[in-house]
N, C-alpha and C positions, 0 to 999 in steps of 0.2 A: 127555265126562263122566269124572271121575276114578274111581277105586278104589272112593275111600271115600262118593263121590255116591251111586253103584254100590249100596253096601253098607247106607248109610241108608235107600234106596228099598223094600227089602225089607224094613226093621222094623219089626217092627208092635205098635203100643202100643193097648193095651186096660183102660181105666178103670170098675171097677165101682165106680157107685154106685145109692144104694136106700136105704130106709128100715132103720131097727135091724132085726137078728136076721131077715132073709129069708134069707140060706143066703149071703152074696155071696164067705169066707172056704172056704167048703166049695168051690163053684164053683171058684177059684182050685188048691186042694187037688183039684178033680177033672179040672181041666184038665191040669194039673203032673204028676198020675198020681203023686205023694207030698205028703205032709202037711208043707207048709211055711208055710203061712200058720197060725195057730192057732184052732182054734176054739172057741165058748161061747156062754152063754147072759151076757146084760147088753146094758146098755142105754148106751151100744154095749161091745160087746168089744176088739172093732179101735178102738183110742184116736187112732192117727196114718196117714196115709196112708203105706202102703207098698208098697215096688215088688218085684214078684217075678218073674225073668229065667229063662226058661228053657235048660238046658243043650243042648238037640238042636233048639232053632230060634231063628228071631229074634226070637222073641216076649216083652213085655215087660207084665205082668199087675200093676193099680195097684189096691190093697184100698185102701177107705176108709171110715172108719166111718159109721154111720147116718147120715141128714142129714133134716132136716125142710124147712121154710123157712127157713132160716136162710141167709141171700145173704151175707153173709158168708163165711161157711163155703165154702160152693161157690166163691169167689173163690179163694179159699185152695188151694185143689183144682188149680185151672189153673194158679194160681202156679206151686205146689211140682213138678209136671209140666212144668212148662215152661222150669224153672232152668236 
């Protein structure tokens, strides 16, 4: 197993998702232990999936905005994670 095998085995990618305005930007911001994801009140606030990478682990923290049923959307999700 190479280096870099090595090094992807330990990352760990962590996708919230949830319905509008449950806390899932705060969460990210309380994992983070600083205020990088932004937060509010709307329906939804978080507009685009975004990925938030932490500096002292491998950890790699994906906010997305509210989702209802809308399969679409959640497709969209996996996509953009999985580019």
């Amino acid at each position: 197993m190479g280096n870099t095998e090595s090094q992807d085995l330990k990352k760990l990618n962590i996708v919230l998702i949830g319905k509008p305005s449950v806390g899932k930007s705060t969460l990210i911001n309380s994992i983070l232990g600083q205020e990088r994801a932004p937060e509010g009140n709307g329906y939804p606030f978080t507009h685009d999936i975004t990925q938030y990478t932490s500096d002292k682990t491998n950890l790699t923290l994906y906010d997305t905005p509210g989702i209802d049923q809308n399969l679409i959307f959640k497709k969209t999700i996996f996509h953009k994670i999985y580019e």
